[in-house]
KOLTI-766787 format. One record per residue (C-alpha): residue in one letter; residue number from 1; y, z, x. Coordinates in nm, 3 decimals. Last residue first. Layout:
BEGIN
R,res,n,Y,Z,X
R,A,NUM,Y,Z,X
...
//
This chain:
BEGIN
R,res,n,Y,Z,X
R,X,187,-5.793,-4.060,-13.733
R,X,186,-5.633,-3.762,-13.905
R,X,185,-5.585,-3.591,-13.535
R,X,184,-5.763,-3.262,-13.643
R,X,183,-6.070,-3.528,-13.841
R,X,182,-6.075,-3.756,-13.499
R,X,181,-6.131,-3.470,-13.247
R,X,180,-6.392,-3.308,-13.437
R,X,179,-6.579,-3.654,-13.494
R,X,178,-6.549,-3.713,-13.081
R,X,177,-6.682,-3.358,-13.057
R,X,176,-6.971,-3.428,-13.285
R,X,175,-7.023,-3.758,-13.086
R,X,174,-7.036,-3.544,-12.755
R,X,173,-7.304,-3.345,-12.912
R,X,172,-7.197,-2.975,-12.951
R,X,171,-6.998,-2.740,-12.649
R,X,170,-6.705,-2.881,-12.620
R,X,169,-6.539,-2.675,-12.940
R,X,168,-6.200,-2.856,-12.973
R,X,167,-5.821,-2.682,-12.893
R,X,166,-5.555,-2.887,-13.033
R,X,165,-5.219,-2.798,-12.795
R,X,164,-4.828,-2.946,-12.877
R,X,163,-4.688,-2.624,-13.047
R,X,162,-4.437,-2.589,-12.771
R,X,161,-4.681,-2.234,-12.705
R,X,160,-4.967,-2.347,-12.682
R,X,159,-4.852,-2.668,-12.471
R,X,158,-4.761,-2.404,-12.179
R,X,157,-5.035,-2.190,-12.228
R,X,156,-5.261,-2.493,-12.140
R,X,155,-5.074,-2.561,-11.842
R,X,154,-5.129,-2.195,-11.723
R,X,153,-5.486,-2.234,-11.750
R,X,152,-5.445,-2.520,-11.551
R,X,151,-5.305,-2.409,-11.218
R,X,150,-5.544,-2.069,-11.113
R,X,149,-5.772,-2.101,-11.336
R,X,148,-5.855,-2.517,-11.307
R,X,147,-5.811,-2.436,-10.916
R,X,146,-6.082,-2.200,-10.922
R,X,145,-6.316,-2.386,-11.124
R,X,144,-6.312,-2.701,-10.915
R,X,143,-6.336,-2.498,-10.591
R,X,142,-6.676,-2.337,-10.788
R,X,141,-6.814,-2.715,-10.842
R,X,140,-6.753,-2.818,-10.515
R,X,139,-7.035,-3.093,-10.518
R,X,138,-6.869,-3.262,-10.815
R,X,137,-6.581,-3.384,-10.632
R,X,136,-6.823,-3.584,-10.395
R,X,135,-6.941,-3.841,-10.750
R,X,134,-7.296,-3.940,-10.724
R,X,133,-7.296,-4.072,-11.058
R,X,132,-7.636,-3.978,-11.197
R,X,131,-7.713,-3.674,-10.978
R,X,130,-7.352,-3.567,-10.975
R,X,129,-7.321,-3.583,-11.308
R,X,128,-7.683,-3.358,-11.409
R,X,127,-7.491,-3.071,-11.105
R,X,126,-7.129,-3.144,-11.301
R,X,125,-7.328,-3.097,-11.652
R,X,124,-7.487,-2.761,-11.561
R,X,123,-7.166,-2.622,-11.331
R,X,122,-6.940,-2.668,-11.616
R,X,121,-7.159,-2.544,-11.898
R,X,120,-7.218,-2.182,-11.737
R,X,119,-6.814,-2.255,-11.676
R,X,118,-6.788,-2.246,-12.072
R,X,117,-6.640,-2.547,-12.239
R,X,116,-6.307,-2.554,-12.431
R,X,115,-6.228,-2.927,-12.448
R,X,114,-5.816,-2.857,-12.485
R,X,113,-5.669,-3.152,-12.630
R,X,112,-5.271,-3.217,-12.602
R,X,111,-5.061,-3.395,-12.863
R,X,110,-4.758,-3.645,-12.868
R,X,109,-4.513,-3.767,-13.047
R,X,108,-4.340,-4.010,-12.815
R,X,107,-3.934,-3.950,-12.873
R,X,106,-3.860,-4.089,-12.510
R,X,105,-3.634,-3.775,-12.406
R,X,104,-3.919,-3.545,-12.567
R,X,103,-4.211,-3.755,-12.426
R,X,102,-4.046,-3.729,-12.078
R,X,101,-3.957,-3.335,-12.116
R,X,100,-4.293,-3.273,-12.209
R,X,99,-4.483,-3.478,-11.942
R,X,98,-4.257,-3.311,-11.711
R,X,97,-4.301,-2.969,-11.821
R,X,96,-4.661,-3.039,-11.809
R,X,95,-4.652,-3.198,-11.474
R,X,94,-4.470,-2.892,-11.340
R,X,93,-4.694,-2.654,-11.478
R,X,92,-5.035,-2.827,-11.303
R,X,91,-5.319,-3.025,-11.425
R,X,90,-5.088,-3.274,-11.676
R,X,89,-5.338,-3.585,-11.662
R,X,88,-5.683,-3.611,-11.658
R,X,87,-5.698,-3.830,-11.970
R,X,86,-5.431,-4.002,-12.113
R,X,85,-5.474,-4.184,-12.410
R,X,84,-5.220,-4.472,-12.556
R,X,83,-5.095,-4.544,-12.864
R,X,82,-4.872,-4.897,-12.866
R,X,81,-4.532,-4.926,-13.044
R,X,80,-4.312,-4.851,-12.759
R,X,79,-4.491,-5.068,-12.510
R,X,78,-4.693,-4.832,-12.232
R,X,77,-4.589,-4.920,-11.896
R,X,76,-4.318,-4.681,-11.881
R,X,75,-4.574,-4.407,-11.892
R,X,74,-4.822,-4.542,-11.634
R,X,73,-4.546,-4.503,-11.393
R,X,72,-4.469,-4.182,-11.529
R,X,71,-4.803,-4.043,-11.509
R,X,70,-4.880,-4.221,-11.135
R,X,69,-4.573,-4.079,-11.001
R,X,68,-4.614,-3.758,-11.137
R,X,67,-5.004,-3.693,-10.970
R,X,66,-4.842,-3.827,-10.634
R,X,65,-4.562,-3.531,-10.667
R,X,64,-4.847,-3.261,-10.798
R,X,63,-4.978,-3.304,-10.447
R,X,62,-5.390,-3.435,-10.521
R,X,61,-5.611,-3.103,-10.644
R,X,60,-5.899,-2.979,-10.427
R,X,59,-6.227,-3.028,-10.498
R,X,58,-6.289,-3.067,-10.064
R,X,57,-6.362,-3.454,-10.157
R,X,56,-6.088,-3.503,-10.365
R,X,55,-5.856,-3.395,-10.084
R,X,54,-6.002,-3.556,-9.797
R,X,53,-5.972,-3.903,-10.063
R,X,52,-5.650,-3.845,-10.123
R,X,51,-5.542,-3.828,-9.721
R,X,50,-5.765,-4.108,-9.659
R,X,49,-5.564,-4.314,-9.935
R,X,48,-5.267,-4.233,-9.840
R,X,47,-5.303,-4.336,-9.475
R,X,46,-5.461,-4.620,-9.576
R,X,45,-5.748,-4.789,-9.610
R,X,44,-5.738,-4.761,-9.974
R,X,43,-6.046,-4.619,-10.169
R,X,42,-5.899,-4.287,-10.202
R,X,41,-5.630,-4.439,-10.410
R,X,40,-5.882,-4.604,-10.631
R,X,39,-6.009,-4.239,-10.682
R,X,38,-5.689,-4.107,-10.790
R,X,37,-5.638,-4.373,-11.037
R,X,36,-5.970,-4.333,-11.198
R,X,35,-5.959,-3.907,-11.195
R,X,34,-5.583,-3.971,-11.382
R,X,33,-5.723,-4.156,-11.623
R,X,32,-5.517,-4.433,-11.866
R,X,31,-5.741,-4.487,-12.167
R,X,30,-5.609,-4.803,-12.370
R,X,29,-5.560,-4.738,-12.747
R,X,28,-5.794,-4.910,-12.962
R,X,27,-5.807,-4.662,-13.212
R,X,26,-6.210,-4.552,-13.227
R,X,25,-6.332,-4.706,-12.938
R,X,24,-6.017,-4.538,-12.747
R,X,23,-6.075,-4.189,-12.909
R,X,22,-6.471,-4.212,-12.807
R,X,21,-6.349,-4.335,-12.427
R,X,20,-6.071,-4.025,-12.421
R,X,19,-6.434,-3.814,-12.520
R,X,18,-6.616,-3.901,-12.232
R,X,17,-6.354,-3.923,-11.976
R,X,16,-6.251,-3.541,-12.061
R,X,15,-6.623,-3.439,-12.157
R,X,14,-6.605,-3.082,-12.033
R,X,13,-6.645,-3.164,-11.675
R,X,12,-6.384,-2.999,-11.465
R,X,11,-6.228,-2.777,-11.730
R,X,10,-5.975,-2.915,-11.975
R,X,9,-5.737,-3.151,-12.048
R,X,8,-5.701,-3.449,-12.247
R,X,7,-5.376,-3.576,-12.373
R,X,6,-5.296,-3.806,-12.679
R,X,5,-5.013,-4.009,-12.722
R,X,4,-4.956,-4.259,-13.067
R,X,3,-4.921,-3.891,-13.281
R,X,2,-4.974,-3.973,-13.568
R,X,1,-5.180,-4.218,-13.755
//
């Protein structure tokens, strides 16, 4: 059962959380989320917290410096012989060098999942999310998009080319993607 370190990225509601919950049911590696972290931060009466939570509610991405903190610190958490799925993580360059460099230095295998989802798709499930979960990030569904061209995109390009990137169809049933997932990670 290799690699013990998976990472989900794609678009602003392509099943990220969804999917990193299937994987976890399915292995019973814990899900560490960047969205979850980011959004207990916004909680905090502080000044950090009011300053993350102005920034999640205009859709725009958290300082890549807070976003590498909470990776690595959830990194050296993880015992050596335990799996463990990140989800959310790795939305800029930097943090995907990083997250490389780490993994390499740590000798984590590792892979990253791409849920490829068009943005017709985006903006439909983010508009049915927000109505169910009420969640401000989704209101800004265009800012969402824009910053997933402008600083993921590259990210992805990044783990294409190290070799490290599965790219999965996000478009059936969320189980058929969670089967997908499974058969190209031989889980």
């Amino acid at each position: 059962m290799e690699p013990r370190m998976v990472f989900f990225i794609g678009k602003p509601g392509c099943g990220k959380d969804t999917q990193a919950e299937f994987l976890s049911k399915a292995t019973g590696w814990p899900v560490i989320s960047a969205g979850d972290q980011f959004r207990a931060l916004s909680q905090e009466d502080s000044m950090l917290g009011r300053k993350v939570k102005k920034e999640i509610d205009s859709g725009a991405l958290a300082p890549d410096w807070i976003a590498l903190h909470l990776y690595l610190k959830s990194l050296f958490a993880v015992p050596e012989e335990q799996g463990v799925i990140f989800d959310g993580f790795s939305r800029e360059l930097s943090q995907a060098e990083l997250i490389l460099k780490s993994l390499k230095w740590l000798e984590r295998p590792f892979r990253v999942i791409n849920i490829e989802v068009s943005d017709e798709s985006v903006r439909q499930r983010l508009v049915l999310r927000s109505q169910k979960a009420g969640r401000a990030d989704d209101g800004v569904v265009d800012e969402r998009l824009r910053k997933y061209y402008a600083h993921t995109e590259p990210v992805i390009a990044f783990f294409k080319k190290v070799g490290a990137l599965i790219e999965i169809d996000g478009e059936p049933s969320p189980e058929k993607i969670a089967e997908n997932i499974r058969a190209v990670l031989k889980i």
